[in-house]
N, C-alpha and C positions, 0 to 999 in steps of 0.2 A: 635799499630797495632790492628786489628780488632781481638776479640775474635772468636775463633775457634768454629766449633758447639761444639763440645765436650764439651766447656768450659762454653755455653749455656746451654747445656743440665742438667750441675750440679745447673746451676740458678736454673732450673726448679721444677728440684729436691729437692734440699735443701732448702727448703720454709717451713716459717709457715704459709703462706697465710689456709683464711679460706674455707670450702666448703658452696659459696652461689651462686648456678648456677642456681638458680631462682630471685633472685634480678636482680628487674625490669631495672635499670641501664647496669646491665649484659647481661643483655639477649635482651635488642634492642642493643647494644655497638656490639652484636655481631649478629645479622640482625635475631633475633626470636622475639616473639609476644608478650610481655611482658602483666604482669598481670595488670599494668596500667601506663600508658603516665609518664618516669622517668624525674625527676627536680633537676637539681644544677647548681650550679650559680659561673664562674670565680669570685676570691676576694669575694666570700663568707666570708671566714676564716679574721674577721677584717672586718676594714674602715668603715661601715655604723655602726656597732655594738657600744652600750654605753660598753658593758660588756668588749668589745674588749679594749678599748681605755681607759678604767680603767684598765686590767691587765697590759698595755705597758706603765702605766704611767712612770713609770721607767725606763723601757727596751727601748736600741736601738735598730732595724729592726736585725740585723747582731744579735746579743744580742741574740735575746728571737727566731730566726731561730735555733740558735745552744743552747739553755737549752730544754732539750727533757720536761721536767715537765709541760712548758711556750707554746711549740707548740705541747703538747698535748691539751692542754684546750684548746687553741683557736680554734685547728682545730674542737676541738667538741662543739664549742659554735652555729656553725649555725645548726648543724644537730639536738642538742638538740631545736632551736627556732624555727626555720623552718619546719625540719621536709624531708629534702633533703633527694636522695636518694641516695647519695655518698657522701663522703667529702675529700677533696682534701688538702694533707699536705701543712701545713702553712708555706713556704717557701719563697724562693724568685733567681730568675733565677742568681745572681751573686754568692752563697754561693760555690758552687763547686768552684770558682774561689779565692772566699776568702778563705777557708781552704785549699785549695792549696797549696795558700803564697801569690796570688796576691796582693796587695794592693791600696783594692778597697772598699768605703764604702758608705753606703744607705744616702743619704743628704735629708730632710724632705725638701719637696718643690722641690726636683730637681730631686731624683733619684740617681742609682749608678753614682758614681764617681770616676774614675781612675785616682792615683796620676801617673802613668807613664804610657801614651799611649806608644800601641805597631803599628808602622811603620815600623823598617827593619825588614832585615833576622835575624839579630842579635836581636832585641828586639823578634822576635820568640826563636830564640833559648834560650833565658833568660826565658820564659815559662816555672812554675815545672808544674810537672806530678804530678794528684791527685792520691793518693793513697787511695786503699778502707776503711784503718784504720782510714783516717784521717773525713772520712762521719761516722763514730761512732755517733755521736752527732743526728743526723737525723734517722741512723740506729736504735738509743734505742727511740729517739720518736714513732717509728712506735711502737716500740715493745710494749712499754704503751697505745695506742693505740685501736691494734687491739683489744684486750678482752674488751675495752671499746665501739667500735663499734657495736659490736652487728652482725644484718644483715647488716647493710649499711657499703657498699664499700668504699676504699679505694684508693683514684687515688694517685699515685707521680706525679713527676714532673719535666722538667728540662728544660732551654731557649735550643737552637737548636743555633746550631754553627754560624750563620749567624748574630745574632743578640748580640751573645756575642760578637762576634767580632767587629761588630758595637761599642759597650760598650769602648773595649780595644782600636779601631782604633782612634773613637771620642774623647777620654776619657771621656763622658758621654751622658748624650742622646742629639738628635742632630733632628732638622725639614729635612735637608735634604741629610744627610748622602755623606756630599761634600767628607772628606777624605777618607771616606770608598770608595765609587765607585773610586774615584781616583788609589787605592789603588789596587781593584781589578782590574783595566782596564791597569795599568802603571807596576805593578810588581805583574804578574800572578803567577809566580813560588811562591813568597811570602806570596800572598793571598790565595792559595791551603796548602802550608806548616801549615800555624796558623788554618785555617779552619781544617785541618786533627789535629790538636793537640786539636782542640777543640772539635773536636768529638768524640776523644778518653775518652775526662776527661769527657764529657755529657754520651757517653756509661756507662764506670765505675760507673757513680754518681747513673744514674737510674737503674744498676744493680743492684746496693747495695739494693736500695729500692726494685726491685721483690723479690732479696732474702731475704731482712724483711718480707713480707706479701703484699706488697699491692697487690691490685686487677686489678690493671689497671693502664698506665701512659699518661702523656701528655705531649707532645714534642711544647713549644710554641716559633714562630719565628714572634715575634712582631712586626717586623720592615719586615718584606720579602714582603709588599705590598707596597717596594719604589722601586721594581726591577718592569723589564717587564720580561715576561714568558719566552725571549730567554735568558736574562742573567742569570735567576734563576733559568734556565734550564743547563748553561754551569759554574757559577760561586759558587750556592749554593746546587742545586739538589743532586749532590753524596755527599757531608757530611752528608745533614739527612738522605738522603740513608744508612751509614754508620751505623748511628744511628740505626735506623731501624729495619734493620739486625742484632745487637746488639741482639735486642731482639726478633727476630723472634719467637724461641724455649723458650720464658720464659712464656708463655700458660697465657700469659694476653692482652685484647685489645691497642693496642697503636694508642691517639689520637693525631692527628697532625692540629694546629689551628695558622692562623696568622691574622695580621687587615687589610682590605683590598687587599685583596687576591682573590677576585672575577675573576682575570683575571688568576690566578696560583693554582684555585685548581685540574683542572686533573693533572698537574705538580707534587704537592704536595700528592695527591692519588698515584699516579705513586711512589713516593719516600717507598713507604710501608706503609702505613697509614692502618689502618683496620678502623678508623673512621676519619671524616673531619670535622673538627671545623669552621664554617662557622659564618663570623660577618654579619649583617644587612642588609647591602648595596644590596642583592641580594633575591629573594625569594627562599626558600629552598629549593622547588623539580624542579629551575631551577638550584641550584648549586649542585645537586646530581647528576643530569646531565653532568655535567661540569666535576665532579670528575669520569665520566665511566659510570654512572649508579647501580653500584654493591657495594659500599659502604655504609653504614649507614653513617648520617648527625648529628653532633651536633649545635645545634642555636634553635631562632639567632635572637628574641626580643634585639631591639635597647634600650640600657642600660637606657636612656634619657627617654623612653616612661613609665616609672615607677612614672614620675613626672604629669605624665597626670591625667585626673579624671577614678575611677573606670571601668565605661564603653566602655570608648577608651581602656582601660588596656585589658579588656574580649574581645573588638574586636580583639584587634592582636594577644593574645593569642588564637583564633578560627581559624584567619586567618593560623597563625604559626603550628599549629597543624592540619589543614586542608593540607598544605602543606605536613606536614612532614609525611602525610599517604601517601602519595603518594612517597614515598622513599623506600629505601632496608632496612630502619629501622632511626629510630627518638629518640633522645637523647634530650629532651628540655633544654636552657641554654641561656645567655642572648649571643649577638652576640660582648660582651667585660665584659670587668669585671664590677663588682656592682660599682655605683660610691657614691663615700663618703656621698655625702649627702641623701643616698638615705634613703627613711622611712623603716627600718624593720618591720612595722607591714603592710604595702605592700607589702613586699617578703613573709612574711607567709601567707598572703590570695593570691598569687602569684602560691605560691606553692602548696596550695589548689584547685585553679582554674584548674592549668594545673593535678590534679591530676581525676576530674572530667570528661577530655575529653575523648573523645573515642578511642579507639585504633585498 
């Protein structure tokens, strides 16, 4: 069931989160003028990094998610190279689901994979409930963390009901999400059931994370740009909704970002979003627009454009930041996560670049 304010209010409360209400990430996240143009980067944490890929040599995904030691380093391997002005725990959207009890695991080359898709009412009701003991693991990585952090912020993180479900519908990712839609459009009562049970365990997860510290979270529904606007206004909108409101009362921004979503971000603003995560596909103070007008934007440099020469780089970085003045406030970010191959001595003079522009 949805947490009561009251029940919010002690999130709020009971925080070691730090006071950094001038960090530049914070303060456009939440539509002020920041002391200069903030940079961080989805899949930072990892994939491009040698540093990263030598610590994991050992570790599986699920593994080195839950040794709080393992996703403290990593999480602070870009912020120390880079130079970002957040850093975003080293996670991974099915973890709530694995400590759960689901039995679901990270397959290199594929992604999560669910040894037992969930189809009926009965595979819903086979569903545990995460309990907040059981996010410990995540909880003490924060806690190592923050004093390592410093100034720079701390985002959590957690997939958005819509796409876990995808995960558990599929049983792993899927180009076009046949039995999912089947699923929502054929047995509604069904598809609302597992969607509310997933909201609850996404709630819980990312509570736990306000009350460690962090600074800020992000709700990512990776897969919600395979819906059009009316379905993912009637089949997914009140679960992140749910979400949402979870944390209304926990005094941190909450970022809401899916991939190709251009046609569903006033939908997604509408859901309680206080910032919009916006991918490529669009220019960004048309998709500020999109979302109301009143929201602050994150993006939205096309991940791929980092492969380009130097100069193309500074063009859309001028371009991106030209835009995003023109917004209720600008979060720079690429508009998907970093991709593997990409040069990290690109993302630090990246991160240089957009620290240069004007604000």
């Amino acid at each position: 069931m949805n947490p009561s304010p009251s029940a919010a209010g002690t999130v709020a409360a009971d925080t070691r989160r730090r006071e950094l209400a001038a960090a530049p990430f914070l303060v456009a996240a939440r539509g002020g003028r920041p002391a200069h143009l903030p940079v961080w980067f989805m899949r930072q944490a990892g994939r491009s990094l040698p540093e990263y890929r030598a610590l994991r040599r050992d570790s599986g995904m699920l593994q080195a998610c839950l040794t709080p030691d393992l996703t403290c380093e990593i999480t602070l391997q870009p912020v120390r190279r880079h130079g970002v002005d957040a850093a975003i725990l080293f996670s991974d959207i099915v973890v709530p689901l694995h400590v759960a009890g689901v039995d679901v695991d990270i397959v290199a080359g594929t992604g999560p994979v669910v040894a037992s898709p969930v189809r009926t009412a009965e595979d819903v009701e086979r569903l545990p409930v995460l309990d907040a003991e059981q996010i410990a693991p995540v909880t003490d990585a924060i806690a190592l963390l923050l004093p390592e952090l410093g100034e720079t912020p701390l985002i959590g993180f957690a997939g958005a009901p819509f796409t876990l479900a995808s995960y558990l519908i599929e049983g792993g990712p899927s180009r076009n999400h046949e039995r999912t839609k089947a699923l929502m459009r054929s047995a509604p009562a069904v598809w609302h059931a597992l969607l509310g049970r997933l909201a609850d365990m996404t709630t819980t997860f990312l509570r736990a994370q306000v009350a460690a510290g962090v600074d800020a979270v992000q709700l990512f529904d990776s897969w919600a740009g395979a819906l059009s606007e009316r379905d993912y206004r009637e089949y997914v909108q009140p679960h992140s909704a749910r979400v949402l409101a979870g944390l209304a009362d926990a005094g941190v921004p909450r970022i809401h970002f899916g991939v190709g979503t251009g046609e569903l971000l006033g939908a997604m603003a509408e859901a309680g979003a206080d910032v919009v995560g916006v991918d490529w596909r669009i220019p960004l103070d048309d998709a500020a627009r999109r979302a109301g007008g009143t929201h602050p934007v994150q993006g939205n440099l096309d991940p791929a454009v980092l492969f380009a020469d130097a100069a193309s780089i500074a063009s859309e970085v001028g371009r991106i930041a030209d835009e995003g003045r023109r917004t209720p406030g600008h979060v720079f970010n690429l508009g998907h996560g970093v991709l593997p191959d990409t040069d990290p001595d690109v993302l630090t003079r990246l991160v240089d670049l957009v620290h240069r522009q004007p604000v």
